[in-house]
DSSP file (Angstrom, degrees, kcal/mol; ACC not computed):
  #  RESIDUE AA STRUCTURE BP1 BP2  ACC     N-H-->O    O-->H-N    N-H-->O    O-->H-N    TCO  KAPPA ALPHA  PHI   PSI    X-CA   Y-CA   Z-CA
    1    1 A X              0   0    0      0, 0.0     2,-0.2     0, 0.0    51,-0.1   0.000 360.0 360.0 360.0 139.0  -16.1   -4.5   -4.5
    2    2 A X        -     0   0    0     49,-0.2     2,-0.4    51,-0.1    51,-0.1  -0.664 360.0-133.6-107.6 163.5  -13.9   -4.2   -1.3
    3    3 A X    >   -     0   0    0     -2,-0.2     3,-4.9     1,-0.1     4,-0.3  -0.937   9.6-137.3-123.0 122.0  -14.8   -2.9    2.2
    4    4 A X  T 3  S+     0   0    0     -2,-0.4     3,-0.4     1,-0.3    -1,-0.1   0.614 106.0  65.8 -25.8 -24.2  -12.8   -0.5    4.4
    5    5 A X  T 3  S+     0   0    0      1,-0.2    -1,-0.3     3,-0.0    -3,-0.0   0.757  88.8  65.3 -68.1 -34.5  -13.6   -2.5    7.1
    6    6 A X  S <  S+     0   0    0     -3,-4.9     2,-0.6     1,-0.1    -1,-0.2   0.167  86.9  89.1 -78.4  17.7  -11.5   -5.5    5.6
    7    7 A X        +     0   0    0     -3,-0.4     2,-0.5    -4,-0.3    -1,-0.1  -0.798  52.9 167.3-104.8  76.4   -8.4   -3.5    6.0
    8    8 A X    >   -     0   0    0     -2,-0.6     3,-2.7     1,-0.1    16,-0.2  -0.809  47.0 -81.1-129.4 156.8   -6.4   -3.6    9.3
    9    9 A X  T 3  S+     0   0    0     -2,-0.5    16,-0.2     1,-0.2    -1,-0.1  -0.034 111.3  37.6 -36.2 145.4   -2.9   -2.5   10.5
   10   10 A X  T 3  S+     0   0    0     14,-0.9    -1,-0.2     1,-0.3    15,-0.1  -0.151  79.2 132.8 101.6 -22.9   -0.1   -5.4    9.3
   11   11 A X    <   -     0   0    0     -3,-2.7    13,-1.4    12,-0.1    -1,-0.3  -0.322  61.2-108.7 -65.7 142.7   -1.4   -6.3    5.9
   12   12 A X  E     -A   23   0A   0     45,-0.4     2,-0.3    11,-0.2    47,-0.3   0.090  21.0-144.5 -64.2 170.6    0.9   -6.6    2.9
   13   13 A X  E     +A   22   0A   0      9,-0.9     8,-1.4    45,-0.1     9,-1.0  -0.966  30.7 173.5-122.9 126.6    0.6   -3.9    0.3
   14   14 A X        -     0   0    0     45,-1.8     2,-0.2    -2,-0.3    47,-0.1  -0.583  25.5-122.7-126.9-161.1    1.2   -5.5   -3.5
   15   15 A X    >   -     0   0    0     -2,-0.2     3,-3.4    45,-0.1    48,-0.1  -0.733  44.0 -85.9 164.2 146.9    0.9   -4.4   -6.8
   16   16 A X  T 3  S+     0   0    0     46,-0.6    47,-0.1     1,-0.3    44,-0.0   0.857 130.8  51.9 -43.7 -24.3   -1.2   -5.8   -9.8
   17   17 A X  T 3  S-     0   0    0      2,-0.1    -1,-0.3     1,-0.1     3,-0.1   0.820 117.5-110.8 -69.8 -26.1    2.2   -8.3  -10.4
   18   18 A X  S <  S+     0   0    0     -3,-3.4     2,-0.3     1,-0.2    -2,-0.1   0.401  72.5 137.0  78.7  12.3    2.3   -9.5   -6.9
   19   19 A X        -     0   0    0      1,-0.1     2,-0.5    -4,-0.1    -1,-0.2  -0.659  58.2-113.9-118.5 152.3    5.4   -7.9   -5.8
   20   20 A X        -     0   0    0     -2,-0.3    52,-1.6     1,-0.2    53,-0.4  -0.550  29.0-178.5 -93.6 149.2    5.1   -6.4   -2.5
   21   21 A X        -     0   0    0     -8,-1.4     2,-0.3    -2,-0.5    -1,-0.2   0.496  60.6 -74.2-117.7 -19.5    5.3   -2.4   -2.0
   22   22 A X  E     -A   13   0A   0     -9,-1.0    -9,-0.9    14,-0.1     2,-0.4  -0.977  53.4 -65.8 148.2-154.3    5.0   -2.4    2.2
   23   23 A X  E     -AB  12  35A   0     12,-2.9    12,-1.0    -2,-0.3     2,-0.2  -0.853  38.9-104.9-129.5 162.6    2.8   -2.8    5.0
   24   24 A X  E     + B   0  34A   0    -13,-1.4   -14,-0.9    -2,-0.4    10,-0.2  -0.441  42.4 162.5 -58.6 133.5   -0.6   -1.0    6.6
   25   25 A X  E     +     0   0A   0      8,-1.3     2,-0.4     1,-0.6     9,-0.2   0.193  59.0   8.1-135.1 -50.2    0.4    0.6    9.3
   26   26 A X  E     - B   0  33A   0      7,-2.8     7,-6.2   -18,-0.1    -1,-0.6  -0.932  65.0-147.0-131.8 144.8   -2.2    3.1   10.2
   27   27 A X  E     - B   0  32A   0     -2,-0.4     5,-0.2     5,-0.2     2,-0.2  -0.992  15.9-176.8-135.1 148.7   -5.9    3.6    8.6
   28   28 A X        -     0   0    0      3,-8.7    -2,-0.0    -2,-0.4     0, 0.0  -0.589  45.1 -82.5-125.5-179.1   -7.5    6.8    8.3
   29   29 A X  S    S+     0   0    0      1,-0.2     3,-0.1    -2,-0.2   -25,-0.0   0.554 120.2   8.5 -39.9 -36.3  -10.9    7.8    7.0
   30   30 A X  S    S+     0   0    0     16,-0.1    18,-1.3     1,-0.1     2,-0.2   0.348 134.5  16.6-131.7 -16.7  -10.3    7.9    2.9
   31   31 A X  E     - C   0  47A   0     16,-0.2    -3,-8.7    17,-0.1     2,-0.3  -0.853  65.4-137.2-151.2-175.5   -6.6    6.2    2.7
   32   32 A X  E     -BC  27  46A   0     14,-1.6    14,-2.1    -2,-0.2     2,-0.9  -0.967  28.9-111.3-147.4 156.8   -4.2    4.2    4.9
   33   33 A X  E     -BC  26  45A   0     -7,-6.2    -7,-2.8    -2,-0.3    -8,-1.3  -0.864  22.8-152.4-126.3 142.5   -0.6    4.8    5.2
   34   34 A X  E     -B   24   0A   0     10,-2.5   -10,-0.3    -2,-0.9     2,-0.1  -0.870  11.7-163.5 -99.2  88.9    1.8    2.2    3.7
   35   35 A X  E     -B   23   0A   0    -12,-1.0   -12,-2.9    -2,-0.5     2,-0.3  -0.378   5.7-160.4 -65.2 134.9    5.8    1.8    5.5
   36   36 A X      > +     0   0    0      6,-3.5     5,-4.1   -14,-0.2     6,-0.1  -0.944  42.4  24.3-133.3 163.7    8.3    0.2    3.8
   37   37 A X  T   5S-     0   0    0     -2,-0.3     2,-0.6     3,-0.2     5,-0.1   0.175  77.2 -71.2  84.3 141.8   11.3   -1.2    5.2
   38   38 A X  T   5S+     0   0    0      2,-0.1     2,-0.2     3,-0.1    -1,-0.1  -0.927 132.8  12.5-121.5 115.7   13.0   -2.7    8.6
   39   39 A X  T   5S-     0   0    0     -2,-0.6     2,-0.5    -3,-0.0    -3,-0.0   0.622 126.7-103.3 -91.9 176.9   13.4   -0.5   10.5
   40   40 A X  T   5 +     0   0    0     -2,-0.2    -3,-0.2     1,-0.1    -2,-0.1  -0.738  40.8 174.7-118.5 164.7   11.1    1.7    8.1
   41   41 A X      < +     0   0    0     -5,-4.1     2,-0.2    -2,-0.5    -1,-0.1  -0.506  65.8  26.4-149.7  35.7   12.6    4.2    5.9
   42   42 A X        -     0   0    0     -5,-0.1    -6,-3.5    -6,-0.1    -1,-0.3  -0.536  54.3-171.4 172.0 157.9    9.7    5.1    4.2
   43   43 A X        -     0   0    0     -8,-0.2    37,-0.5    -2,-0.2     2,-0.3  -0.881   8.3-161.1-152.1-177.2    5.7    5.6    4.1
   44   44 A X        -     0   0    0     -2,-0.2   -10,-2.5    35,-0.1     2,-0.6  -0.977  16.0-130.2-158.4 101.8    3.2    6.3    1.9
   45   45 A X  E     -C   33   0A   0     -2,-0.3    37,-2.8    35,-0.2     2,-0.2  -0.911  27.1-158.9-107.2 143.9   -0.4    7.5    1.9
   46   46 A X  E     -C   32   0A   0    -14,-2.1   -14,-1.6    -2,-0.6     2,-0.2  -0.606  15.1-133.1 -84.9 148.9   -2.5    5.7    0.0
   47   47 A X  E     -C   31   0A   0     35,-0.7   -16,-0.2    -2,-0.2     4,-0.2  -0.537  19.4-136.8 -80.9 145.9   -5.9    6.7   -1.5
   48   48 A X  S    S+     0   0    0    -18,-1.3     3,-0.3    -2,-0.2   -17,-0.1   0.401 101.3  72.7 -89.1   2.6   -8.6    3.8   -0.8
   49   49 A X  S    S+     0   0    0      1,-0.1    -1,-0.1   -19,-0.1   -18,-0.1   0.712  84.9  59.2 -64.7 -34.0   -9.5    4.4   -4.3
   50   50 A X  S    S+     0   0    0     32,-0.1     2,-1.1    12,-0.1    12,-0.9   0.513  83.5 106.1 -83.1 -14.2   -6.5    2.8   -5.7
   51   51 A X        -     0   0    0     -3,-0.3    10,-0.3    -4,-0.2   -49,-0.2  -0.706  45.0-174.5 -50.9 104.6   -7.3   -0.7   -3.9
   52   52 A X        -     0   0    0     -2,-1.1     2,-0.3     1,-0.2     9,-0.2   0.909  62.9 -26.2 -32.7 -59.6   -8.4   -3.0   -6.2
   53   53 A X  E     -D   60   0B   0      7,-2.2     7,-2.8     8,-0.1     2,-0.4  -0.978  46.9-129.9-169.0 163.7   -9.4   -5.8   -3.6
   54   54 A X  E     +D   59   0B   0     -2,-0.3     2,-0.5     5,-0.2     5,-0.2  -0.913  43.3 172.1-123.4 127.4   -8.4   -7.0   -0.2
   55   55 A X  E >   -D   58   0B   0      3,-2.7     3,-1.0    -2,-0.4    -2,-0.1  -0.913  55.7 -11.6-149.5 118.5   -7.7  -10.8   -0.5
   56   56 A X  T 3  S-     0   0    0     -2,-0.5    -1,-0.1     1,-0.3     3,-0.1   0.450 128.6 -54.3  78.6   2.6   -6.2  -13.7    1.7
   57   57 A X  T 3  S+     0   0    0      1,-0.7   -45,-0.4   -51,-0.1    -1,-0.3   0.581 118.8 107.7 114.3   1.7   -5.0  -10.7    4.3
   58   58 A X  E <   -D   55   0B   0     -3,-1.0    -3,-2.7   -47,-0.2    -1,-0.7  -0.730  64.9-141.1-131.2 157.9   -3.1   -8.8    1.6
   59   59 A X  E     -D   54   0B   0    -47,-0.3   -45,-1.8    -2,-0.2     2,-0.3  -0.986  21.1-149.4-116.0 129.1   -4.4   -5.5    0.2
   60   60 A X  E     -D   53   0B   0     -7,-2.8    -7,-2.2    -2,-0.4   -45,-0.1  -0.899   9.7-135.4-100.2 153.4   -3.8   -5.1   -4.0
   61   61 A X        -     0   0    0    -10,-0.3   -10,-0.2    -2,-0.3     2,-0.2   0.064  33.5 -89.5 -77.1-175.9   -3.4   -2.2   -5.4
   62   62 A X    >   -     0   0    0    -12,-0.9     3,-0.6   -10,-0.1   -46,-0.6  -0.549  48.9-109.4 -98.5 154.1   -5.4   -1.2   -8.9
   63   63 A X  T 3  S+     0   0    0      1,-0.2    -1,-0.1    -2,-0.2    -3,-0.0  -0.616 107.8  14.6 -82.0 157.4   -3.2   -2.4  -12.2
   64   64 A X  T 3  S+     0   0    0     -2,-0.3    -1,-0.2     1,-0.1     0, 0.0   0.979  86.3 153.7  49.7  52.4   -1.9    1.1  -14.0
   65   65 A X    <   -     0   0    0     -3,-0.6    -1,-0.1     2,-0.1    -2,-0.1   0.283  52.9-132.1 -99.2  24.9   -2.9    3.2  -10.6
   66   66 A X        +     0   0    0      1,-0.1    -1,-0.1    -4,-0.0    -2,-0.0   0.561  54.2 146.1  67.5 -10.1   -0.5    5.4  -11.5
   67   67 A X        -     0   0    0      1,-0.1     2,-0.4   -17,-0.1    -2,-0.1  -0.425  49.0-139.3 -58.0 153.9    1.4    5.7   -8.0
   68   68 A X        +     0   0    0     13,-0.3     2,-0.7    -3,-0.1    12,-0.1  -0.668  55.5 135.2 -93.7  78.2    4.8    6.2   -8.0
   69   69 A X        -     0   0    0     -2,-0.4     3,-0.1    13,-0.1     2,-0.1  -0.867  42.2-145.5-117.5 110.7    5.4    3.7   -5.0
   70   70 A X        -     0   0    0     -2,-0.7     6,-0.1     1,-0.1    -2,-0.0  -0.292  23.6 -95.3 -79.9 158.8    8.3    1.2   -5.4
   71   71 A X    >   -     0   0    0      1,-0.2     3,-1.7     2,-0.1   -50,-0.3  -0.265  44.0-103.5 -63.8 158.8    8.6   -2.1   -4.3
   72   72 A X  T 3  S+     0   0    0    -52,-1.6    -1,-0.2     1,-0.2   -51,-0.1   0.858 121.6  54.5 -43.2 -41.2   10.3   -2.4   -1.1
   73   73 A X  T 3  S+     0   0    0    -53,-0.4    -1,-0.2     2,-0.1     2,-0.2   0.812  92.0  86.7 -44.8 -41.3   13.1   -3.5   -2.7
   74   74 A X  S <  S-     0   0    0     -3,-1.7     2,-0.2     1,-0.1    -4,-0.1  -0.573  77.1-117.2 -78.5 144.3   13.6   -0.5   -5.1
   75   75 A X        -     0   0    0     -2,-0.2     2,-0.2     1,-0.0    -4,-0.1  -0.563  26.9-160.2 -99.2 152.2   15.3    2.4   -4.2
   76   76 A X        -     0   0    0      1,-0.2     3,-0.0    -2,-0.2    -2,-0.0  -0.930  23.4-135.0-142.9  85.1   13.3    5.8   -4.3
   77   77 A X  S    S-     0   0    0     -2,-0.2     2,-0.3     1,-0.1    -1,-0.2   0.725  86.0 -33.2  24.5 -93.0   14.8    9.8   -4.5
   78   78 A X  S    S-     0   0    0      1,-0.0    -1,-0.1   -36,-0.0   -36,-0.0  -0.999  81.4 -72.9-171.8 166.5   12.2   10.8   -1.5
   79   79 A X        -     0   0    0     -2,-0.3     2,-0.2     1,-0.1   -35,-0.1   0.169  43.8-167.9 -85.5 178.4    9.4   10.0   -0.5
   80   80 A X        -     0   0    0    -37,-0.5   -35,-0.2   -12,-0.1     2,-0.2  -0.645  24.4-120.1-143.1-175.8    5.7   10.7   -1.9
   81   81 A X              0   0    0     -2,-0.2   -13,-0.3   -37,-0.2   -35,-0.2  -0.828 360.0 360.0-135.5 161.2    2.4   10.6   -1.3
   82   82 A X              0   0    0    -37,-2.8   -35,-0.7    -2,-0.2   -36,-0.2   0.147 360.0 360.0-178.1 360.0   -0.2    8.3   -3.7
C-alpha cells in the first residue's frame, strides 16, 4: 500500500512495463496531474486509485488500469483525462 504523502511534483509517471508516460506536476486532493513533453504538449489527470506503488522516486501506474495515456513518446488525437 502507497501513501499520498510519498508523491511530490517532478516524479516520473511509468506504466506496469517501465516505460515512462510523463511527470507530476501538480497534486490535488484524490489525483495528480501528469505533463508530458518539453516544452509540455500535454497533461493528464490521474486518479490516485490507478497507482500501484510509488518506488525509488518514480510513481507506477496499476497493470491493465485501463487509462488511455501514452507514453511520452507516442503520439495521441487529444488529450484525456484518466
Amino acid at each position: 500500500m502507497w501513501d499520498p504523502g510519498e508523491l511530490r511534483e517532478g516524479m516520473a509517471v511509468r506504466d506496469e512495463h517501465g516505460r515512462r508516460l510523463g511527470t507530476v506536476v501538480h497534486i490535488g486532493d484524490t489525483h495528480f496531474e501528469l505533463e508530458q513533453g518539453w516544452p509540455p504538449s500535454r497533461d493528464f489527470m490521474v486518479s490516485f486509485h490507478l497507482v500501484a506503488r510509488v518506488d525509488h522516486g518514480e510513481v507506477f501506474l496499476h497493470p491493465g488500469h485501463g487509462a488511455s495515456v501514452p507514453t511520452e513518446d507516442e503520439e495521441l488525437d487529444s488529450g484525456a483525462s484518466i
